[in-house]
N, C-alpha and C positions, 0 to 999 in steps of 0.2 A: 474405525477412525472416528474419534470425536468431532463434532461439526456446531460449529456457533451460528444457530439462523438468522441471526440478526448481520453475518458477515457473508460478504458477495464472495471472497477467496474459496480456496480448499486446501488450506497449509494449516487449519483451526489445529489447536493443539488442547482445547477447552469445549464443554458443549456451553460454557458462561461466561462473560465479562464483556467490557468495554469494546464499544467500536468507535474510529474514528472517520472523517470526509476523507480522501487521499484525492487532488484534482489531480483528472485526466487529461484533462485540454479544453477548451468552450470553456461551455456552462457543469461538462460531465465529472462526477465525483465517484470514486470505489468505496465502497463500504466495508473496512477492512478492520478484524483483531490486528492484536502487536502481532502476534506471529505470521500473517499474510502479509501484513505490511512490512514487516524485517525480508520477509520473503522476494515482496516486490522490489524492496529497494537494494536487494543486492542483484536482483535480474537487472536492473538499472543501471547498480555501478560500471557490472559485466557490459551490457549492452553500449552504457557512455562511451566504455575503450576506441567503439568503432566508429564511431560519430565525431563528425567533426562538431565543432565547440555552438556554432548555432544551434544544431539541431537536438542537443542533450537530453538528456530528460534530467527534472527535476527530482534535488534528492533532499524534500524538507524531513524534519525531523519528528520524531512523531507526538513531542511537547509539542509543536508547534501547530497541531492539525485540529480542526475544530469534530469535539465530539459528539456525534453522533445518537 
């Protein structure tokens, strides 16, 4: 499996490119490719279903995430 070292995940679909911040809560950030982060943010969507509306997780966009 190809692995981007510069990304915290392990969905890498690249051993190169771009990473971006994804906040975790606090002050904590994931360091993640598009493809970990597509990743994360559909366990998110999944996971939002069971959560009530406070508790959600956030599901910004990944234009919108500061680069890495």
């Amino acid at each position: 499996m190809n692995r981007n070292p510069n990304c915290d995940g392990v969905n890498c679909i690249s051993e190169v490119g771009e990473v971006r911040l994804l906040p975790t809560g606090g002050d904590s950030n994931a360091i993640l490719c598009k493809a970990c982060f597509n990743h994360e943010i559909r366990w998110r969507v999944e996971r939002n279903k069971d959560l009530g509306i406070t508790f959600q997780f956030k599901l910004p966009k990944w234009e919108e995430l500061k680069i890495y």
